[in-house]
C-alpha positions as semicolon CSV with decimal commas, in nm:
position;residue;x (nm);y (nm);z (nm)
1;X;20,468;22,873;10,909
2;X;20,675;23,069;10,668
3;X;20,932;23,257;10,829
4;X;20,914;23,622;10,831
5;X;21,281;23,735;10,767
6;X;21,385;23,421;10,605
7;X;21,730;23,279;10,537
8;X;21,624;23,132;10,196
9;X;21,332;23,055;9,963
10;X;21,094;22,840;10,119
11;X;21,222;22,906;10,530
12;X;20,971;22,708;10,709
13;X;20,904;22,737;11,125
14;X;20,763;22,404;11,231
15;X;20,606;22,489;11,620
16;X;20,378;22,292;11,848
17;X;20,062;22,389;11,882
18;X;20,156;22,437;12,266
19;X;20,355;22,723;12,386
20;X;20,697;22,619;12,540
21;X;21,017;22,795;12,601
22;X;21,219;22,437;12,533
23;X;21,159;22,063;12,411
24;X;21,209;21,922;12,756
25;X;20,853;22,057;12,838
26;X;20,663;21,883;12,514
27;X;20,526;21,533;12,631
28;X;20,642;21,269;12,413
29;X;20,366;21,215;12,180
30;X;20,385;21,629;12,106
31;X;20,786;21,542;12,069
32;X;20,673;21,292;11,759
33;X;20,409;21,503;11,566
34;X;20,669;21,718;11,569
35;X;20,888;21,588;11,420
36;X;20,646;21,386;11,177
37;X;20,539;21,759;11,090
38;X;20,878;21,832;10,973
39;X;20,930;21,520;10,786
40;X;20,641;21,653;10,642
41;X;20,766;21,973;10,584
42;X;21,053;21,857;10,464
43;X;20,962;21,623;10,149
44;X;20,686;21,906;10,078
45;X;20,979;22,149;10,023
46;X;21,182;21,880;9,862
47;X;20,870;21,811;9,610
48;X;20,789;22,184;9,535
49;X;21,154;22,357;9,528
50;X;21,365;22,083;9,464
51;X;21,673;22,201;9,659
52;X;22,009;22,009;9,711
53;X;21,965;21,948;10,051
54;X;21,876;22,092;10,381
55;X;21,953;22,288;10,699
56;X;21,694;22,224;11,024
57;X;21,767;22,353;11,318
58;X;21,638;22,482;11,689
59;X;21,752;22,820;11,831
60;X;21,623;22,807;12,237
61;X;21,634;23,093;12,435
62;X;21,696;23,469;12,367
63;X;22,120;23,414;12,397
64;X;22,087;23,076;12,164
65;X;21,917;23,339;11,854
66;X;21,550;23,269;11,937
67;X;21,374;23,553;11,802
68;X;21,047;23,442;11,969
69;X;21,148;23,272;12,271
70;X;20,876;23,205;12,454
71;X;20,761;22,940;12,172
72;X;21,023;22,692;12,081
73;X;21,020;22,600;11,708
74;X;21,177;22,392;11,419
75;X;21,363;22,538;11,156
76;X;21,372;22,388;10,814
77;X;21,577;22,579;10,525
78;X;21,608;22,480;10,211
79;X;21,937;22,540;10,070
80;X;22,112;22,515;9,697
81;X;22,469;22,457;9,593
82;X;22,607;22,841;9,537
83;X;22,310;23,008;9,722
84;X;22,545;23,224;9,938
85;X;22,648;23,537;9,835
86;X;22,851;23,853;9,837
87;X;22,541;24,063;9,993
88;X;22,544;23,931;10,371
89;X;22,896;24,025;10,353
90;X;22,933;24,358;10,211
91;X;22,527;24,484;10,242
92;X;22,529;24,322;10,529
93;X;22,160;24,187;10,366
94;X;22,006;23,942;10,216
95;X;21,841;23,868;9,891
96;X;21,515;23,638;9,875
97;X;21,411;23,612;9,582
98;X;21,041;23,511;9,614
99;X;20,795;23,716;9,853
100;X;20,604;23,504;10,111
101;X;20,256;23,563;9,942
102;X;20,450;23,393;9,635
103;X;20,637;23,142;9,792
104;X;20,275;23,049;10,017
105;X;20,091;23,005;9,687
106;X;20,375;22,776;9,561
107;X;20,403;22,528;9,870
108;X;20,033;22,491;9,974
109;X;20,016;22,285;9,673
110;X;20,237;22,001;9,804
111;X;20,078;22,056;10,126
C-alpha cells in the first residue's frame, strides 16, 4: 500500500494480510510471503522509478514510530542521491513531488 504521509516518491507499506502487533506472532510461511512481497515491491519500484538505492525498514510499537500499531508492516522507500532537503529543516515539511493517485497510476504498471 502506498503510504499516506510518505517520506519519498513511491513510499510503499508492505503488511500481512493478518493483523499483528510484531513479527514474532506471523508463522513462518506468513514470515516468507512477506518478505517475497517486498522483494517484489522492491524491483517493481526499482523498474518504474529507477532510484539509487533503498531504505526498508519496520517501526513496532507506538514508542518505536508505528503510526498504526496494531498492524505491523514493511517499509520500503525509495531514495535518490541529493533527495534531502532544506524544507524538513527549516519548514519543518516535506516536499513529495508526485500525489498518490499519480504515483498509483505509475507503479501498478510494474505490478
Amino acid at each position: 500500500m502506498l503510504n499516506l504521509y510518505p517520506y519519498n516518491n513511491g513510499h510503499v507499506m508492505v503488511a500481512p494480510y493478518r493483523h499483528v502487533k510484531s513479527l514474532e506472532l506471523l508463522s513462518d510461511i506468513e514470515l516468507l510471503d512477506l518478505m517475497r512481497l517486498v522483494n517484489k515491491t522492491k524491483v517493481s519500484l526499482e523498474k518504474t522509478l529507477k532510484p539509487d538505492g533503498f531504505n526498508v525498514g519496520i517501526n513496532i510499537g507506538k514508542v518505536g514510530g508505528a503510526g498504526f500499531a496494531g498492524h505491523v508492516h514493511i517499509h520500503v522507500v525509495p531514495r535518490w542521491s541529493g533527495d534531502t532537503n532544506f524544507m524538513p529543516l527549516i519548514a519543518g515539511t516535506k516536499v513529495v513531488s508526485e500525489s498518490l493517485e499519480a504515483m498509483w497510476e505509475l507503479l501498478k504498471k510494474n505490478v
